[in-house]
N, C-alpha and C positions, 0 to 999 in steps of 0.2 A: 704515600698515604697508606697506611695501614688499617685492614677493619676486624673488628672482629667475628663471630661468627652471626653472633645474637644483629649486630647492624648491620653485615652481607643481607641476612634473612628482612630484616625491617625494610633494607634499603629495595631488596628483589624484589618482596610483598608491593610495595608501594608502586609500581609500574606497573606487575602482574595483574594483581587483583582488580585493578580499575580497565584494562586490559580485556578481562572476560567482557565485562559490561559492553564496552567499545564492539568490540568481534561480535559481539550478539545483536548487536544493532544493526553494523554494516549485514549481517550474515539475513537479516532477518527483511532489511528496508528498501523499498522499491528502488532498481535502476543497479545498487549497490550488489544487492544480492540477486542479480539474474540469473539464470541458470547458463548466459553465453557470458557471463564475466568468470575467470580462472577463480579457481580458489585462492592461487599464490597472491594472485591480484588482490583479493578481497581483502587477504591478513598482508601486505602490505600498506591498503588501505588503512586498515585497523593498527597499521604499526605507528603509520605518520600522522594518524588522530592522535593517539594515544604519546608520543613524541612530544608534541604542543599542545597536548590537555594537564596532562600530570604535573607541570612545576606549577602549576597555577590553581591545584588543587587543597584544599581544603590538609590539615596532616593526618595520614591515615593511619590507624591504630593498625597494626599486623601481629598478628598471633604468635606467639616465640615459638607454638609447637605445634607440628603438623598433626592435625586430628579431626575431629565432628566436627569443630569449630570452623578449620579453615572450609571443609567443605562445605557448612553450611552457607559459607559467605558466596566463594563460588556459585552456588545454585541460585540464591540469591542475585548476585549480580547478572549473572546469564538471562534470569528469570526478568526482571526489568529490561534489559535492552533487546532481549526478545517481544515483550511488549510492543516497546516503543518502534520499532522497525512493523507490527503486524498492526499496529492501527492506520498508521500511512498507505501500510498494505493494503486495505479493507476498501479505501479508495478504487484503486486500480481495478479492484473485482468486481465493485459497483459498474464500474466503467465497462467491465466485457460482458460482464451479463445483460448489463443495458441495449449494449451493441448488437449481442445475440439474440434477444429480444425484435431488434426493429430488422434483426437478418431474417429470423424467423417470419415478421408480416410483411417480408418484402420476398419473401421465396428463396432466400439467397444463405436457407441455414446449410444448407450441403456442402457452398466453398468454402472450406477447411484450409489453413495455415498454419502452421507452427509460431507458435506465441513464445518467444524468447524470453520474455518478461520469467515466464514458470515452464516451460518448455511442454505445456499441455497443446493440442488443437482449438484450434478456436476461428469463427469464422472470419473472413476477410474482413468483414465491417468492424466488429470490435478491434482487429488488430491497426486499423487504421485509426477508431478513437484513441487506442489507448498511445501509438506514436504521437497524434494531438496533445495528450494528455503530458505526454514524457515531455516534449518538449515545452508546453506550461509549467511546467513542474520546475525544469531547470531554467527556463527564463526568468522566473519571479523567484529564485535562488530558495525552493523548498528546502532541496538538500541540506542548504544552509542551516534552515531554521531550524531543522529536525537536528542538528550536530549541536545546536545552541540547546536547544530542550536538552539534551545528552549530557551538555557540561554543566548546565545550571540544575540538575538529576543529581549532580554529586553532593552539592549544596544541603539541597531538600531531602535527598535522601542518601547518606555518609553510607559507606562503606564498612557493613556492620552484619554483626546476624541477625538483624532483623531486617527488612525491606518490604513490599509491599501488600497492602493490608487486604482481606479477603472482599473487604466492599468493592476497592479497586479493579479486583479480579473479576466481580460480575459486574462493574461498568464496562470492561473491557468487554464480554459477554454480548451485553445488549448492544455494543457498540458492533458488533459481529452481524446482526441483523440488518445493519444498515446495507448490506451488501445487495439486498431485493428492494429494500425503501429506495435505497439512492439509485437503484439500477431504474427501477420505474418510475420515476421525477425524468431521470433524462430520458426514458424510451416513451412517454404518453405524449408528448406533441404530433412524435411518427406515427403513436399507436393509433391517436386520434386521428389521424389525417388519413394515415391508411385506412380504416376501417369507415369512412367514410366510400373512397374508392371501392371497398368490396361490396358495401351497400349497393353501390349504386352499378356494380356488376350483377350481385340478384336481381334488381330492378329488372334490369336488363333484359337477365334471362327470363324474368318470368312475362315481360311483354312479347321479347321476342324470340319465342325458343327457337326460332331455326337457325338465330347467331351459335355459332360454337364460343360461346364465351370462356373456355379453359384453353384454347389457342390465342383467343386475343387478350385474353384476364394477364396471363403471365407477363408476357413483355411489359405491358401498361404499368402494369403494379410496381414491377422491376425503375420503370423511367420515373414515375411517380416518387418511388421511397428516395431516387437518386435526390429528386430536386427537393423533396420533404427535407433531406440529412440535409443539402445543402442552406437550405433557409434556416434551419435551427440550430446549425452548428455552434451561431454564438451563444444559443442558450445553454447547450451543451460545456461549453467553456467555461460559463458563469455560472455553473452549475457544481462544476466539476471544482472551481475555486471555492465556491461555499465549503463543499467536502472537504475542503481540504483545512481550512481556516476550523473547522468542527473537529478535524481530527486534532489539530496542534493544542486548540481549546481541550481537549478531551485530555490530551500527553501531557499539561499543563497540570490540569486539573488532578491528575492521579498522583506526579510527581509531586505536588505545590510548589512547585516555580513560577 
């Protein structure tokens, strides 16, 4: 079989360009793009999406000649599946700032761990929600659903110079706040329960000042927030699944799929 040059170009386009989208997704979307998964890893990821998404794609227009146009589509495409990877995202940040949160009224903001997720520091306690979280994530097959929003993205929104619209861009925006909304929905059952505990340490001190209540405050606080996390954890879960079903609603809603 012989091609010509004008159908090599139509035929590369056609793989390539839906390609960017893909890469900017995995590049972009929790678990996929952690900072301890290889890059090679990543874009072989993004090869064998991109493998099994493309014959079953919509036919894509491809520019005869390489110019503004193609890179506007380029940008374009990058530009959506970067989205869609950084709303999912928004989740998991809810999650450690929550965490850092109830580390912080449990005394425990000092123990530091390296968070693979983005390879910043982040205290122990968040790093243990956000493994809770990973493994919710992939038990109820998120990943999945987020790779579906991605294929049903090429639909709604075709591989074009145009792609998504500026209202879109400040939904995505305000969706960016939710990262201190949804962090304090999960940290105020701790916040509330600890801060009862500290009340009832001023009490304390102010009946009894000869207790040294900053040698016995700490330890307490500390056993307290342990079995506080422990009793909430399920709300924390079902919390964590709301956000998450808000964000796909959100990816949804931008793409119209």
């Amino acid at each position: 079989m012989v091609f010509t040059g004008t159908e090599l170009i139509t035929l590369i386009g056609s793989f390539i360009l839906p390609l960017f989208r893909i890469a900017a997704m995995v590049m972009a979307a929790p678990i996929f793009g952690a900072k301890n998964v290889p890059i090679r890893a990543r874009l072989i990821i993004s090869l064998a999406i991109a493998v099994l998404v493309v014959p079953i794609l919509p036919p894509i227009e491809v520019p005869k000649n390489i110019g503004f146009e193609i890179v506007l589509i380029i940008m374009h495409q990058i530009l959506i599946g970067i989205t869609m990877g950084f709303a999912v995202q928004i989740v998991f940040s809810a999650v450690i700032t929550g965490g850092q949160i109830i580390a912080m009224q449990m005394a425990l903001g000092f123990s530091l761990m390296i968070d693979p997720q983005n390879g910043n520091q982040v205290p122990v306690l968040s790093q243990l929600y956000v493994i809770i979280v990973i493994l919710m994530y992939l038990i109820l097959d998120g990943h999945i659903v987020l790779i579906q929003i991605l294929v049903d993205s090429f639909k709604t929104i075709p591989i074009s110079t145009t792609g998504l619209l500026p209202e879109d861009m400040w939904t995505l925006v305000k969706w960016g706040s939710f990262i201190f909304s949804g962090a304090v929905g999960l940290a105020l059952p701790a916040i509330a329960s600890l801060l009862i505990v500290n009340i009832a340490f001023g009490v304390m001190a102010r009946s009894a000042p000869q207790l040294n209540i900053l040698s016995i405050g700490f330890p307490i606080t500390m056993i307290m927030g342990f079995f506080v996390i422990f009793f909430t954890l399920p709300n924390v879960i079902s919390s964590t699944g709301n956000m998450f079903n808000k964000a796909y609603l959100l990816l949804r809603t931008i793409t119209g799929s």
